[in-house]
ROMI-440497 format. One record per residue: x, y, z of N, C-alpha, C in turn; residue in three letters. Coordinates in nm, 2 decimals, always signed. Example, Ala and Ser with C-alpha at 12.3 -4.5 7.8 and 13.67 -1.06 7.14 Angstrom:
<pt><n_u>+1.32</n_u><n_v>-0.57</n_v><n_w>+0.78</n_w><ca_u>+1.23</ca_u><ca_v>-0.45</ca_v><ca_w>+0.78</ca_w><c_u>+1.32</c_u><c_v>-0.33</c_v><c_w>+0.78</c_w><residuo>ala</residuo></pt>
<pt><n_u>+1.28</n_u><n_v>-0.22</n_v><n_w>+0.71</n_w><ca_u>+1.37</ca_u><ca_v>-0.11</ca_v><ca_w>+0.71</ca_w><c_u>+1.29</c_u><c_v>+0.00</c_v><c_w>+0.79</c_w><residuo>ser</residuo></pt>
//
This chain:
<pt><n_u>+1.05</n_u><n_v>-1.48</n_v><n_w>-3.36</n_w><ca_u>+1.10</ca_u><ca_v>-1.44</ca_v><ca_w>-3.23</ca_w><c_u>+0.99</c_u><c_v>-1.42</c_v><c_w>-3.14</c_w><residuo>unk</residuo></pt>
<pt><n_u>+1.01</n_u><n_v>-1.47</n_v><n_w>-3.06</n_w><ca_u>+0.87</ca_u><ca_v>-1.47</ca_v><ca_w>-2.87</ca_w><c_u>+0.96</c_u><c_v>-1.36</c_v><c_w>-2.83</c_w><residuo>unk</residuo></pt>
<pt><n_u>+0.80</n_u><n_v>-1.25</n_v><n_w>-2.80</n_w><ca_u>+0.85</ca_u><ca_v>-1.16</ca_v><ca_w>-2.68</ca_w><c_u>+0.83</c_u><c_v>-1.20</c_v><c_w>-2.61</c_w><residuo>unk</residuo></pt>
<pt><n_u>+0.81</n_u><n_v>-1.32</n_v><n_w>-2.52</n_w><ca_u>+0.79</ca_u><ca_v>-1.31</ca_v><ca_w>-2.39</ca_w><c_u>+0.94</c_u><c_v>-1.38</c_v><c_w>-2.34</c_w><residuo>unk</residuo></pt>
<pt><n_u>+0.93</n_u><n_v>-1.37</n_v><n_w>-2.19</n_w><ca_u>+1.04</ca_u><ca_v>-1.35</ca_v><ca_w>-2.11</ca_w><c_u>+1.07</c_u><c_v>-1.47</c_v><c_w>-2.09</c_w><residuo>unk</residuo></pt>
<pt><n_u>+1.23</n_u><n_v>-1.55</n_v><n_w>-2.11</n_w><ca_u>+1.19</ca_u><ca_v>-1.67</ca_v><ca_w>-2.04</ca_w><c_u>+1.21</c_u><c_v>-1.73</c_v><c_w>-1.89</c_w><residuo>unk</residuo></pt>
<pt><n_u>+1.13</n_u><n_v>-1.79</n_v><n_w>-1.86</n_w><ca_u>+1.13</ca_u><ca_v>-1.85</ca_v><ca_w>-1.72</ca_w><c_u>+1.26</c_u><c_v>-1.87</c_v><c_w>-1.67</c_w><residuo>unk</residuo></pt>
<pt><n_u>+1.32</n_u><n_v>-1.83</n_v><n_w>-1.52</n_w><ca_u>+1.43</ca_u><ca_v>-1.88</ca_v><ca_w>-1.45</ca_w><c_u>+1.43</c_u><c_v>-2.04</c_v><c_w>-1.45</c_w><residuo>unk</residuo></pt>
<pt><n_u>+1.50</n_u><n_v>-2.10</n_v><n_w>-1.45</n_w><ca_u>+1.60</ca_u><ca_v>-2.25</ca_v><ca_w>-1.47</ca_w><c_u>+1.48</c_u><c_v>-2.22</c_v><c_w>-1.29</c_w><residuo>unk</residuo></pt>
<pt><n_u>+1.57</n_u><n_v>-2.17</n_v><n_w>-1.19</n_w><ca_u>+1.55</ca_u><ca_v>-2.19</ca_v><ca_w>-1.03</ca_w><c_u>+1.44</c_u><c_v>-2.08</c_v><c_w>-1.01</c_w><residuo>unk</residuo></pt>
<pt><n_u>+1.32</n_u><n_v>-2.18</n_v><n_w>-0.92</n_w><ca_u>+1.22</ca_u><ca_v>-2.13</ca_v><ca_w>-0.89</ca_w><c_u>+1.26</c_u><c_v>-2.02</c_v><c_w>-0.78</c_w><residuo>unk</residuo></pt>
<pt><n_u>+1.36</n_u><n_v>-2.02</n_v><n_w>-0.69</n_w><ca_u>+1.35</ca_u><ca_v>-1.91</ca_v><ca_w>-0.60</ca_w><c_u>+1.41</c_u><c_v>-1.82</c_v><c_w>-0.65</c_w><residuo>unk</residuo></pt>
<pt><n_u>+1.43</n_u><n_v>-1.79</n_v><n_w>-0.77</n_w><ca_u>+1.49</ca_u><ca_v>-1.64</ca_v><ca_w>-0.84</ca_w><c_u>+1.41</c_u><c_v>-1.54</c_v><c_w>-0.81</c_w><residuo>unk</residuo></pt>
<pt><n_u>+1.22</n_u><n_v>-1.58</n_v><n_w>-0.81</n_w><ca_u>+1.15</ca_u><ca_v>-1.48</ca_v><ca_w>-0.79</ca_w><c_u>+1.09</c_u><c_v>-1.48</c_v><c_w>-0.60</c_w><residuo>unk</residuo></pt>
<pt><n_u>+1.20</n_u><n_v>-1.55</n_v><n_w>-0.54</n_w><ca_u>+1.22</ca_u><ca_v>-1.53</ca_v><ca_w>-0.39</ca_w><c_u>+1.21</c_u><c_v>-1.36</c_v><c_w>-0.39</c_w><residuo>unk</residuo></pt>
<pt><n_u>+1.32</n_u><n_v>-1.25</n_v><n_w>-0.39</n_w><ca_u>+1.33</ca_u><ca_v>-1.13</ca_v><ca_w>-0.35</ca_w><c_u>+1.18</c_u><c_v>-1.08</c_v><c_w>-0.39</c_w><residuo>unk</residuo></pt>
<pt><n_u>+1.11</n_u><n_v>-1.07</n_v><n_w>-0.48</n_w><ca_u>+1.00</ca_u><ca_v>-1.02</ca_v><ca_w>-0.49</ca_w><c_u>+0.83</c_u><c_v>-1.03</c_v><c_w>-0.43</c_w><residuo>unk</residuo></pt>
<pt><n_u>+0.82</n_u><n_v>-1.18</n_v><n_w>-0.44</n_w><ca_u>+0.76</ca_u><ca_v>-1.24</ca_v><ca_w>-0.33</ca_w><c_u>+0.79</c_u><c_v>-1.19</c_v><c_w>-0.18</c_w><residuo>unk</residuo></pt>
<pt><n_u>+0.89</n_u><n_v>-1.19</n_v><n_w>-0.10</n_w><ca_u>+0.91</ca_u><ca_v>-1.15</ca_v><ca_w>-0.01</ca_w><c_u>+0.91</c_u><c_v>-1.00</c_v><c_w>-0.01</c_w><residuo>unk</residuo></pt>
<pt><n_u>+0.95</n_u><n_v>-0.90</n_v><n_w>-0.12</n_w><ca_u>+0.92</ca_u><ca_v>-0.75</ca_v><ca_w>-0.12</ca_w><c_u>+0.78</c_u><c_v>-0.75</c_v><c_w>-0.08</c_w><residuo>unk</residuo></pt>
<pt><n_u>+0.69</n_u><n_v>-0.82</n_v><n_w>-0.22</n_w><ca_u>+0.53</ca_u><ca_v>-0.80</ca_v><ca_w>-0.23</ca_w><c_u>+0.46</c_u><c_v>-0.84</c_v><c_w>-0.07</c_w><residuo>unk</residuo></pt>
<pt><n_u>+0.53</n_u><n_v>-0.93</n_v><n_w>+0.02</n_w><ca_u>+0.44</ca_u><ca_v>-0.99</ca_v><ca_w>+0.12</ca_w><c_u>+0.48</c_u><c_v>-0.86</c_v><c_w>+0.23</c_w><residuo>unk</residuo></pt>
<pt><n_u>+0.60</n_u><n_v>-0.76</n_v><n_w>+0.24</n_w><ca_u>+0.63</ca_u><ca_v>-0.68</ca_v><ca_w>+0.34</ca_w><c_u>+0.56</c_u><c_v>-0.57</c_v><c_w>+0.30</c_w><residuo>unk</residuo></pt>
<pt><n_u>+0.54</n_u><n_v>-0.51</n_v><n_w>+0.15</n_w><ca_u>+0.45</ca_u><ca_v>-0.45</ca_v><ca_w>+0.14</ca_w><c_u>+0.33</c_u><c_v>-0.47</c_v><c_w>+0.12</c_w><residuo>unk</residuo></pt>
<pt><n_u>+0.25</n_u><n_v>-0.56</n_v><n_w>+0.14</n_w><ca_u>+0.12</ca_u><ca_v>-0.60</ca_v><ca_w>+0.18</ca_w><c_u>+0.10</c_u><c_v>-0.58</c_v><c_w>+0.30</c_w><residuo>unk</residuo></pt>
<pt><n_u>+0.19</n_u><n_v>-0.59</n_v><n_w>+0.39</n_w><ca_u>+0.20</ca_u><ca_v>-0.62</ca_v><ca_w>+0.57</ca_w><c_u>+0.15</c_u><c_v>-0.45</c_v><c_w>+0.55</c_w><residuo>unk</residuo></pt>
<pt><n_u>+0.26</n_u><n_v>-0.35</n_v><n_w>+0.54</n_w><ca_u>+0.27</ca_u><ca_v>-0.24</ca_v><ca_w>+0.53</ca_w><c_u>+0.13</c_u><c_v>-0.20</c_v><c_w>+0.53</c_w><residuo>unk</residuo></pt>
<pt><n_u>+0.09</n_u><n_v>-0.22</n_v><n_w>+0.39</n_w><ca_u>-0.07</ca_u><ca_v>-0.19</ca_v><ca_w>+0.37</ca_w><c_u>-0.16</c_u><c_v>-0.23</c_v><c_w>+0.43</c_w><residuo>unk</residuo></pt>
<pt><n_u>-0.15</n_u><n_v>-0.35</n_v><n_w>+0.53</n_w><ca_u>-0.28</ca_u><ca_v>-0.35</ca_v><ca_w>+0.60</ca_w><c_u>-0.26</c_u><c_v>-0.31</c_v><c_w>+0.73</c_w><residuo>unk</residuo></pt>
<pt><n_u>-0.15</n_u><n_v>-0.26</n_v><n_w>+0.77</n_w><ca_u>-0.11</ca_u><ca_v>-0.20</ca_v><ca_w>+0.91</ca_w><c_u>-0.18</c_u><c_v>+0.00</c_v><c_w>+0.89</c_w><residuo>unk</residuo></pt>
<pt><n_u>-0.16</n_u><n_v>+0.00</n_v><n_w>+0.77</n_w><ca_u>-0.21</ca_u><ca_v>+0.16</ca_v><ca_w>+0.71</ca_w><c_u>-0.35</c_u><c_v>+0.14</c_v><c_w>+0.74</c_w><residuo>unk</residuo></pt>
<pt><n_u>-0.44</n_u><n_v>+0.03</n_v><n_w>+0.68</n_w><ca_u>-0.54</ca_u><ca_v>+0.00</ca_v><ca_w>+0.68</ca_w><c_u>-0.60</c_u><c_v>-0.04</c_v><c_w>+0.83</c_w><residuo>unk</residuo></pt>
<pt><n_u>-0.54</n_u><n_v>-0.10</n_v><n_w>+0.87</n_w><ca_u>-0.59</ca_u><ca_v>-0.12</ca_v><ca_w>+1.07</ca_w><c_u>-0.60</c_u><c_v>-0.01</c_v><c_w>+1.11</c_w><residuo>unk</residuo></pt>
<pt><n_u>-0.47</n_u><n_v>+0.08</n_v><n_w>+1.15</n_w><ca_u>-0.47</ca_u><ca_v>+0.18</ca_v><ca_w>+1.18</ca_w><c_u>-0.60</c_u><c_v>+0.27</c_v><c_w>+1.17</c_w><residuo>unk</residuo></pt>
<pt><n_u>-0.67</n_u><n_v>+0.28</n_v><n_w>+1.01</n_w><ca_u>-0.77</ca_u><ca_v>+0.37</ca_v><ca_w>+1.01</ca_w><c_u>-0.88</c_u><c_v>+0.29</c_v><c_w>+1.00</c_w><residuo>unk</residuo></pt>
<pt><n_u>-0.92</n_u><n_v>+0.18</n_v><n_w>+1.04</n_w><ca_u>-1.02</ca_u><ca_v>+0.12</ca_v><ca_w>+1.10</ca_w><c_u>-1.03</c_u><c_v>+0.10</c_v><c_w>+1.28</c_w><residuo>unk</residuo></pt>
<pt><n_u>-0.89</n_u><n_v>+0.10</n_v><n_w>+1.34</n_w><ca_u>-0.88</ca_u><ca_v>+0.08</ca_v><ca_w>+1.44</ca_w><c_u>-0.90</c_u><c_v>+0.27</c_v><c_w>+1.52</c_w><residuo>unk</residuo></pt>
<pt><n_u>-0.87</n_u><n_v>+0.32</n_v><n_w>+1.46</n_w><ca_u>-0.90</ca_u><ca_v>+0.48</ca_v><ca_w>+1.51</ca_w><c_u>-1.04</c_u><c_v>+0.51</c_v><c_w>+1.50</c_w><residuo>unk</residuo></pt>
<pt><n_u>-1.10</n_u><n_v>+0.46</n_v><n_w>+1.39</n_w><ca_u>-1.28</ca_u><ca_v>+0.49</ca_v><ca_w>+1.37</ca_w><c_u>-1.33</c_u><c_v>+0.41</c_v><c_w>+1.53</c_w><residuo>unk</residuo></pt>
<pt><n_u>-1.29</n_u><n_v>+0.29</n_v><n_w>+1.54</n_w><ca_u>-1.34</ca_u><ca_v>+0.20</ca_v><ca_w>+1.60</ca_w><c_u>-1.26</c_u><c_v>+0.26</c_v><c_w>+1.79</c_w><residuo>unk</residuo></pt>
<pt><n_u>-1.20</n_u><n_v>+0.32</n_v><n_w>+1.80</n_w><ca_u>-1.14</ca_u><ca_v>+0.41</ca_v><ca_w>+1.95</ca_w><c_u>-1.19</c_u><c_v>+0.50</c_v><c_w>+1.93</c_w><residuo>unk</residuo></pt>
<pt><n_u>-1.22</n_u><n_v>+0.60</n_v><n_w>+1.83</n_w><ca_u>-1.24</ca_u><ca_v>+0.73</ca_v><ca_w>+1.91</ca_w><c_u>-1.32</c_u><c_v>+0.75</c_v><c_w>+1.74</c_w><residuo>unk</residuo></pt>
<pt><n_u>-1.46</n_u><n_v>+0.75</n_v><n_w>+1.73</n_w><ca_u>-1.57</ca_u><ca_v>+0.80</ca_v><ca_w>+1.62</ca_w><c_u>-1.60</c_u><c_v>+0.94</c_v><c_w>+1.64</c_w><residuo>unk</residuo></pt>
<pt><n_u>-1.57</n_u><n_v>+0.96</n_v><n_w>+1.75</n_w><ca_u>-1.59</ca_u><ca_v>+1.13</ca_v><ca_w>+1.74</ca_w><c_u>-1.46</c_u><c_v>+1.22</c_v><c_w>+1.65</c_w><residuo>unk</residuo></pt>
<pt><n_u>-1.32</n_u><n_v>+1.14</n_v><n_w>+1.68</n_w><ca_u>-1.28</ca_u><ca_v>+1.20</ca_v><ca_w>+1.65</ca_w><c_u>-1.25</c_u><c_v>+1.22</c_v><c_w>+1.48</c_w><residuo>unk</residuo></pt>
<pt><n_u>-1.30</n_u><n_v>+1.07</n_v><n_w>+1.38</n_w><ca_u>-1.30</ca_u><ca_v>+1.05</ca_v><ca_w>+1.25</ca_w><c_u>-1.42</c_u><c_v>+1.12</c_v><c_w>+1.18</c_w><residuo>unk</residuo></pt>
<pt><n_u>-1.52</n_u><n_v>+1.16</n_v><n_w>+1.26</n_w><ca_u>-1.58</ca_u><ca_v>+1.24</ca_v><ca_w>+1.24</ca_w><c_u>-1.59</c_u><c_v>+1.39</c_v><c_w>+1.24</c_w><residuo>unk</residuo></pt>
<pt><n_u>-1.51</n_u><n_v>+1.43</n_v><n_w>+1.29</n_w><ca_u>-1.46</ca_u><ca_v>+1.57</ca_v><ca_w>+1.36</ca_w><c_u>-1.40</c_u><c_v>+1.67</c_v><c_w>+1.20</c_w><residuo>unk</residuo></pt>
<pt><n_u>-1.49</n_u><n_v>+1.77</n_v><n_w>+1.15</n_w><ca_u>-1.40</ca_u><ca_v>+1.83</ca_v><ca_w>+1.07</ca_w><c_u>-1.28</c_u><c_v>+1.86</c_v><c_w>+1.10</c_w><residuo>unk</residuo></pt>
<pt><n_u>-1.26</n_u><n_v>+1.91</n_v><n_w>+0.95</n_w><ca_u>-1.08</ca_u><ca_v>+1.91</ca_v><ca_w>+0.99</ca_w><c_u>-1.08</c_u><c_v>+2.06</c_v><c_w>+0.99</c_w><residuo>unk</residuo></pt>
<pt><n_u>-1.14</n_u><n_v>+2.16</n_v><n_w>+0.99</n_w><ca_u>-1.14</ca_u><ca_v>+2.27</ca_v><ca_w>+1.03</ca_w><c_u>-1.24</c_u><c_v>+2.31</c_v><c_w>+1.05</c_w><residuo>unk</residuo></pt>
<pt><n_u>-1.31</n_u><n_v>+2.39</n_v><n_w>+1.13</n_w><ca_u>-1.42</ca_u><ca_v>+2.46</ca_v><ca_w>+1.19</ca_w><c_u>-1.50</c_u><c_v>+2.48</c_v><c_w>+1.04</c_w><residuo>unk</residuo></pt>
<pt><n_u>-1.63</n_u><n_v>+2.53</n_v><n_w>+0.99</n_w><ca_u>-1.69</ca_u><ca_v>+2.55</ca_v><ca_w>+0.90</ca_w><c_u>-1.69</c_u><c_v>+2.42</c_v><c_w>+0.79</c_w><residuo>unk</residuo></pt>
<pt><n_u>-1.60</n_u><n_v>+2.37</n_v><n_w>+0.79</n_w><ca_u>-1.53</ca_u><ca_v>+2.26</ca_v><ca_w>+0.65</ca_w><c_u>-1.65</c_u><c_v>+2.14</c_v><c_w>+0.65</c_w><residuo>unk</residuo></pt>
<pt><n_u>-1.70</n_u><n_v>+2.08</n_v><n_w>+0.55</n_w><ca_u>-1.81</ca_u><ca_v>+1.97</ca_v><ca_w>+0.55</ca_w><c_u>-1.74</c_u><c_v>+1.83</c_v><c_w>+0.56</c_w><residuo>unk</residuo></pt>
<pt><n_u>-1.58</n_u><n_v>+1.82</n_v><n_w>+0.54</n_w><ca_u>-1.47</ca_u><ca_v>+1.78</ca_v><ca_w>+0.53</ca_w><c_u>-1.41</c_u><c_v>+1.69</c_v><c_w>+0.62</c_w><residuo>unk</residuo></pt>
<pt><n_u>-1.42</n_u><n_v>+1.57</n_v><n_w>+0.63</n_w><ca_u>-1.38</ca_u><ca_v>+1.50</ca_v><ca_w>+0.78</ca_w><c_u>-1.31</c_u><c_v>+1.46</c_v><c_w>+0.80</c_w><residuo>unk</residuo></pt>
<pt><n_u>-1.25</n_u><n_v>+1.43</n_v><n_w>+0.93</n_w><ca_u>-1.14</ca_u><ca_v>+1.35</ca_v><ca_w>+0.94</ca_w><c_u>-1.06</c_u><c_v>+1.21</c_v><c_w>+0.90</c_w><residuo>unk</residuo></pt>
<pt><n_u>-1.18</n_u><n_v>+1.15</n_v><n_w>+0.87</n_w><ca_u>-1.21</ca_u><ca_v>+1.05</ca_v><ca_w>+0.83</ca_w><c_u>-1.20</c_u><c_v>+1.02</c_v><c_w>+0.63</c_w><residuo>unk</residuo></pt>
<pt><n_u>-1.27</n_u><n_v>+1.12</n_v><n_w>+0.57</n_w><ca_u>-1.23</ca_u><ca_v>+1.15</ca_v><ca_w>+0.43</ca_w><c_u>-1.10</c_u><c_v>+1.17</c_v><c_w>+0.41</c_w><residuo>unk</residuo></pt>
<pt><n_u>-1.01</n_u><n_v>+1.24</n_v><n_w>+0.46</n_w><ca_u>-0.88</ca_u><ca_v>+1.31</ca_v><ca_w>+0.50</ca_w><c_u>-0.80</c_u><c_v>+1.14</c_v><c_w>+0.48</c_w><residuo>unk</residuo></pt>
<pt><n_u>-0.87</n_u><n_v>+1.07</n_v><n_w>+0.62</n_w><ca_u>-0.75</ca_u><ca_v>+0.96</ca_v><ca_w>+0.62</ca_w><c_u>-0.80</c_u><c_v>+0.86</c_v><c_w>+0.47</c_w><residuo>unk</residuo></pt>
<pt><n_u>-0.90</n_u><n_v>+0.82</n_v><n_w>+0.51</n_w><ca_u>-0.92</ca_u><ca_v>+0.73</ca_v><ca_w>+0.39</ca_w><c_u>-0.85</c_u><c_v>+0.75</c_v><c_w>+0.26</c_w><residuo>unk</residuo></pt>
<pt><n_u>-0.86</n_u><n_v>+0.90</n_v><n_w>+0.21</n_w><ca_u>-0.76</ca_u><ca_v>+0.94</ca_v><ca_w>+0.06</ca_w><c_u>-0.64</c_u><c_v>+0.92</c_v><c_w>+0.11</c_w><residuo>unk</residuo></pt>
<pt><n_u>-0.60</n_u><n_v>+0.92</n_v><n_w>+0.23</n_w><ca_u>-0.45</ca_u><ca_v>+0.88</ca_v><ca_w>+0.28</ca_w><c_u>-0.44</c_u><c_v>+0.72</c_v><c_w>+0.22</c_w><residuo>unk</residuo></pt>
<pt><n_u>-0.52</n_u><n_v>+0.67</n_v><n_w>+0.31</n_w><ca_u>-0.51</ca_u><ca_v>+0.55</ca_v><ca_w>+0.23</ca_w><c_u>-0.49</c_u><c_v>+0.46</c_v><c_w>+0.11</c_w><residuo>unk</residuo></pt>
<pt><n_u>-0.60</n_u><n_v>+0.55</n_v><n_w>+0.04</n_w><ca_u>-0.60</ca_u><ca_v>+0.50</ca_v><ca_w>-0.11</ca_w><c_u>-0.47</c_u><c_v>+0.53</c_v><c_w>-0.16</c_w><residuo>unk</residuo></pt>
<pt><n_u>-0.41</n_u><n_v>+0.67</n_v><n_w>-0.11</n_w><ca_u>-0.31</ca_u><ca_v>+0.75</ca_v><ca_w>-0.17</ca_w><c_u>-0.19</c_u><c_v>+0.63</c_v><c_w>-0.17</c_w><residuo>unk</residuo></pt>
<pt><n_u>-0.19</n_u><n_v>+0.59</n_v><n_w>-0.04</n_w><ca_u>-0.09</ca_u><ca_v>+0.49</ca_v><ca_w>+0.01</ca_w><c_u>-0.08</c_u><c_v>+0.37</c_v><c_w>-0.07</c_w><residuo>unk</residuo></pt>
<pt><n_u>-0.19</n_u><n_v>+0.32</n_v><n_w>-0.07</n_w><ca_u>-0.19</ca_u><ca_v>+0.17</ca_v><ca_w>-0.17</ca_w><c_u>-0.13</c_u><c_v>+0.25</c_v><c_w>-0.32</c_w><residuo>unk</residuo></pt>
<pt><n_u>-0.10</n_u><n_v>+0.35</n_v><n_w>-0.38</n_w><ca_u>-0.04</ca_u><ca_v>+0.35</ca_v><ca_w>-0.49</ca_w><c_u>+0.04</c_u><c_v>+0.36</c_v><c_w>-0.47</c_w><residuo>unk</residuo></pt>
<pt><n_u>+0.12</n_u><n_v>+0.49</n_v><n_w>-0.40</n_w><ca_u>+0.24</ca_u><ca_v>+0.47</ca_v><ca_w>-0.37</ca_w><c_u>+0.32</c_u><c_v>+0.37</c_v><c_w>-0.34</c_w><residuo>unk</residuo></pt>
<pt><n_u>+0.25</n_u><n_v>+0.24</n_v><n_w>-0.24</n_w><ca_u>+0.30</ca_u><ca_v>+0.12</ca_v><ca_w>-0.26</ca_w><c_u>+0.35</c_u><c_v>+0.05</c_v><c_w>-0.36</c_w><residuo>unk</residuo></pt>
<pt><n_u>+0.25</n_u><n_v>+0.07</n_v><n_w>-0.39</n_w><ca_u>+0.20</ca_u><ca_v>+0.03</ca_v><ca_w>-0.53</ca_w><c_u>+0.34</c_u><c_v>+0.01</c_v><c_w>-0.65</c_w><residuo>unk</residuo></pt>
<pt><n_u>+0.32</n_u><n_v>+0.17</n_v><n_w>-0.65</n_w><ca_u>+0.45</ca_u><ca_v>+0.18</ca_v><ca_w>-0.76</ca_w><c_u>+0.60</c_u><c_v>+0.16</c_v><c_w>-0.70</c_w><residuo>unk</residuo></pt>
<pt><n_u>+0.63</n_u><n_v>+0.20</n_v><n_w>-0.63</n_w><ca_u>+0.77</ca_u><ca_v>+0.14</ca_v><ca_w>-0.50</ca_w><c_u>+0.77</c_u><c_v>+0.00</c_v><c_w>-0.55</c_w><residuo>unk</residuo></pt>
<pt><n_u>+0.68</n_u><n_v>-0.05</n_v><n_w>-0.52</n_w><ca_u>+0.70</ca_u><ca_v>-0.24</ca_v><ca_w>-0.53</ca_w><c_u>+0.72</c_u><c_v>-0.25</c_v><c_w>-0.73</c_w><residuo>unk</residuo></pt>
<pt><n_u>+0.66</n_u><n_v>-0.22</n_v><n_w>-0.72</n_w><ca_u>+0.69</ca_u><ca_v>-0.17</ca_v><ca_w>-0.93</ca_w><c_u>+0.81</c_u><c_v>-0.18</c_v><c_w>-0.96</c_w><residuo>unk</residuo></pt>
<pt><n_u>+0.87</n_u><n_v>-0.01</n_v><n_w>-0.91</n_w><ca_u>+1.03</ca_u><ca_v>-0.03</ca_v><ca_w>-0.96</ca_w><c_u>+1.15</c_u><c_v>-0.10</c_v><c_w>-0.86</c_w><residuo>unk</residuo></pt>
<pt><n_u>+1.12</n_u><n_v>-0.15</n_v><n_w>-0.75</n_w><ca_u>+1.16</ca_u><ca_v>-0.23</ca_v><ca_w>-0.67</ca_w><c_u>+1.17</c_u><c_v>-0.36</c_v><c_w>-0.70</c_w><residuo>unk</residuo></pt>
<pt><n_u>+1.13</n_u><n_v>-0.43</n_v><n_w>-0.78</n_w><ca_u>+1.10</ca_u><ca_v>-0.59</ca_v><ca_w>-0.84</ca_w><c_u>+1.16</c_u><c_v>-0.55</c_v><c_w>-0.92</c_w><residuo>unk</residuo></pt>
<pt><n_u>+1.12</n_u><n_v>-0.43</n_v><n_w>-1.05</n_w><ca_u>+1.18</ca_u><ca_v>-0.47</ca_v><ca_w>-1.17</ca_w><c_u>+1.32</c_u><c_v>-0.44</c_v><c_w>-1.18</c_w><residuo>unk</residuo></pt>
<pt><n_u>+1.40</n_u><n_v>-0.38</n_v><n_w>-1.05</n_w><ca_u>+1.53</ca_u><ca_v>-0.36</ca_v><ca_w>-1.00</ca_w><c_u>+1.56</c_u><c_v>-0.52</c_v><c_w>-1.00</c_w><residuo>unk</residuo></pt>
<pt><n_u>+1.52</n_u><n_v>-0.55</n_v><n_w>-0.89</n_w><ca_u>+1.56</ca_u><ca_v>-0.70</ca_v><ca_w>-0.89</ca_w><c_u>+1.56</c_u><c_v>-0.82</c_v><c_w>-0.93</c_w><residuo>unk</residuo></pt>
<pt><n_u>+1.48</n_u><n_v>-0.79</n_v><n_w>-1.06</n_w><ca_u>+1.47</ca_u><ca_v>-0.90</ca_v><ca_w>-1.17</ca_w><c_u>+1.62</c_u><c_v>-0.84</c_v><c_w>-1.27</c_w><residuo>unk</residuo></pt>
<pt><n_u>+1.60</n_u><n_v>-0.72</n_v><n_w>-1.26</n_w><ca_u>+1.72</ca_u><ca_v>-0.62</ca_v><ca_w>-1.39</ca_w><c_u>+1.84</c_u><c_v>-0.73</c_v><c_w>-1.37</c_w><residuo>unk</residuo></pt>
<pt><n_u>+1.86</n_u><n_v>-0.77</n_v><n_w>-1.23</n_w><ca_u>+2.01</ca_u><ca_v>-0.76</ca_v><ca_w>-1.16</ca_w><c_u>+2.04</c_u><c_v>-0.95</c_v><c_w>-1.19</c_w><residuo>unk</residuo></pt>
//
């Protein structure tokens, strides 16, 4: 017995996924502009702690936003495909 999966007869069966994966890619590099495009308008303010005394910057703050985001994507698109392969 093969565990592996077998291939769809029709190649656009893995259409819905492909098109999830490319809107969440969009997603993530609009997350990603955004905090390149804010360094690049206003550096004082990516620089700026995030509270008086804090060594902590505005800029650290977003970037773990970011990272944070690319998983959360991440996993969304996960159980989102494997939804629509289930079906």
């Amino acid at each position: 017995m093969s565990a592996e999966r077998a291939r769809p007869d029709n190649p656009n069966d893995d259409l819905p996924q492909a098109r999830l994966g490319w809107i969440m890619a969009a997603i993530q590099t609009l997350i990603y502009a955004a905090f390149v495009g804010t360094f690049i308008a206003s550096p004082a303010t990516m620089t700026a702690p995030v509270a008086p005394g804090l060594a902590v910057t505005v800029a650290t703050v977003f970037g773990l936003l970011v990272i944070l985001s690319t998983m959360v994507l991440t996993g969304t698109y996960v159980l989102l495909a494997n939804r629509l392969t289930a079906c």
